[in-house]
N, C-alpha and C positions, 0 to 999 in steps of 0.2 A: 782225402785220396793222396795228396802231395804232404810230405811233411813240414811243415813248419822250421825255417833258422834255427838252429840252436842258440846263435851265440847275434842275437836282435841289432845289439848294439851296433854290430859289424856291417850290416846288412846295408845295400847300397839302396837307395831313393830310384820309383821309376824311371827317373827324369836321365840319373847318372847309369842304369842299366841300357835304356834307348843310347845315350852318348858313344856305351861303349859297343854295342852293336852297329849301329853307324860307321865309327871311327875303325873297327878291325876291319884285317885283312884275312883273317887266317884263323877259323875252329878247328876245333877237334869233332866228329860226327861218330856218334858210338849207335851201332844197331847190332839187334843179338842174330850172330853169327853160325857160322856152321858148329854140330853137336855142342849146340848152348852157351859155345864161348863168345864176352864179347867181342866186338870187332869195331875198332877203330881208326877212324883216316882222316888225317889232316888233308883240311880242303877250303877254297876259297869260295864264300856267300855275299850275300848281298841279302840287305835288313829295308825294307821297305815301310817299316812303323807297322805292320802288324805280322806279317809271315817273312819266313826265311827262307832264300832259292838259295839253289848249287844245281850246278852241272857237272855231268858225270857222261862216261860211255852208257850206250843199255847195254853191254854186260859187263857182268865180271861180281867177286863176291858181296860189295856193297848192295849193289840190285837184287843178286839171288838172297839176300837178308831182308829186303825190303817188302821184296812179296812176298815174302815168309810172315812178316809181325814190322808191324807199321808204328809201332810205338822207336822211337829215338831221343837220345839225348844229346844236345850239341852244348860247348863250351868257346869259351871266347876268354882267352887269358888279355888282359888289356896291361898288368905292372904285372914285372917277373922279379923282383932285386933280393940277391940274397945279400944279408950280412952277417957277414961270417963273425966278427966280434962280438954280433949280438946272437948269434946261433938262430937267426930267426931268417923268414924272408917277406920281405913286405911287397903284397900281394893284393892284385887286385881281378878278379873274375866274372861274368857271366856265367851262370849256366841254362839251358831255356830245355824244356820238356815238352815233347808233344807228339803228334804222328805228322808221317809224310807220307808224300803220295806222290806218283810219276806222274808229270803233266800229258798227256794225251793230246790235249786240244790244241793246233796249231796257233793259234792265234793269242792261247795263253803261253804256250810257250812262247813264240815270240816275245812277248811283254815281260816275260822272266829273262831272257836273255838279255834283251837289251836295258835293262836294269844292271845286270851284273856287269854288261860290256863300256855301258856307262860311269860305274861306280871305280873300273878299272882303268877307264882309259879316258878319265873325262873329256880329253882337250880333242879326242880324235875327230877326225868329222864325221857325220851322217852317212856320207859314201863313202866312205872307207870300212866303219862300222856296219852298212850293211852289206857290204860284201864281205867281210867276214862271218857274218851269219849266214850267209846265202852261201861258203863255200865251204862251212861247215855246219850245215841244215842237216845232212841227211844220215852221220850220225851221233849226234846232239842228243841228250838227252836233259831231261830239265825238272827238278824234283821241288818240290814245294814244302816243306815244315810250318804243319800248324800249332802254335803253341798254345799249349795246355796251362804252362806250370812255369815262373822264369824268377829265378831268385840272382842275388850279385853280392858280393861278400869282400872287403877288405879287414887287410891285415890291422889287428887295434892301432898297431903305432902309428897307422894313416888318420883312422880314426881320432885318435889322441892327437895330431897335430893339426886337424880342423879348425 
C-alpha cells in the first residue's frame, strides 16, 4: 500500500523516528483540499508514542478538508543545513501517513489537550493549565492522526559520518 524508501541506507531507525517526533515543535499537515489541491499548514502537535493531536478552530479550510477525506500526511523536519560548497543540504525528516479524525468526545479531547498544553508549557502549573482550557473549551477543537505509514530519512553525509 505504502511504498517502500528508495534509498534504505538513509532510512532512519524506529527508535530515531519516535526521538524526532517527540522532540519537534512544528509539522507540516497536508490534507487534499479544495478542487484537489493540496493543502498544507504548518501547525504545532504533540506525539504521544502512538498517535498524533493538533488543535485547530472547527472551521475554516483544514476542517472542510478533513470531512471531505481523512487520509493526511504530516512531516516533521528535525535538521534543515544547507551547504552551499557542497551543493547539497544535510537533512534530516519524518514523514508519518495516516487518517485523522475530529475528537468529539469530551473527555478525549481533554486528554489531547492537555498533552499538547503539557508538551508546550511544561513548567506551567495544573491551575494555570486548566484554566486555559476551561477558557478556551468552547471553541477548541482537537484532531487525532492515526498512523498508517511512518518512514524518516537522512541526508547520506549524516549517514556517512555515523
Amino acid at each position: 500500500m505504502f511504498r517502500e524508501m528508495r534509498r534504505k541506507k538513509q532510512e532512519l531507525s524506529k527508535a530515531d523516528i519516535e526521538d524526532i517526533l517527540y522532540r519537534g515543535k512544528t509539522g507540516v499537515l497536508a490534507v487534499s483540499g479544495d478542487n484537489d489541491y493540496p493543502y498544507t499548514v504548518p501547525i504545532n502537535y504533540v506525539y504521544d508514542g502512538e498517535k498524533i493531536y493538533f488543535h485547530c478552530a472547527k472551521s475554516g479550510h483544514k476542517i472542510d478538508a478533513i470531512k471531505r477525506n481523512e487520509k493526511v500526511s504530516f512531516c516533521v523536519i528535525d535538521k534543515d543545513l544547507v551547504v552551499a560548497e557542497e551543493y547539497t543540504t544535510y537533512f534530516r525528516s519524518v514523514i508519518a501517513f495516516g487518517k485523522i479524525r475530529i475528537i468529539t468526545d469530551d473527555g478525549e479531547k481533554r486528554s489531547a489537550i492537555e498533552k499538547l498544553a503539557i508538551k508546550y508549557a511544561p513548567k506551567d502549573s495544573v491551575y494555570n493549565r486548566d484554566n486555559a482550557i476551561e477558557r478556551d473549551w468552547k471553541p477548541l477543537c482537537m484532531l487525532e492522526m492515526d498512523i498508517e505509514h511512518i518512514t524518516g530519512k537522512e541526508a547520506i553525509e549524516l549517514v556517512n559520518k555515523k
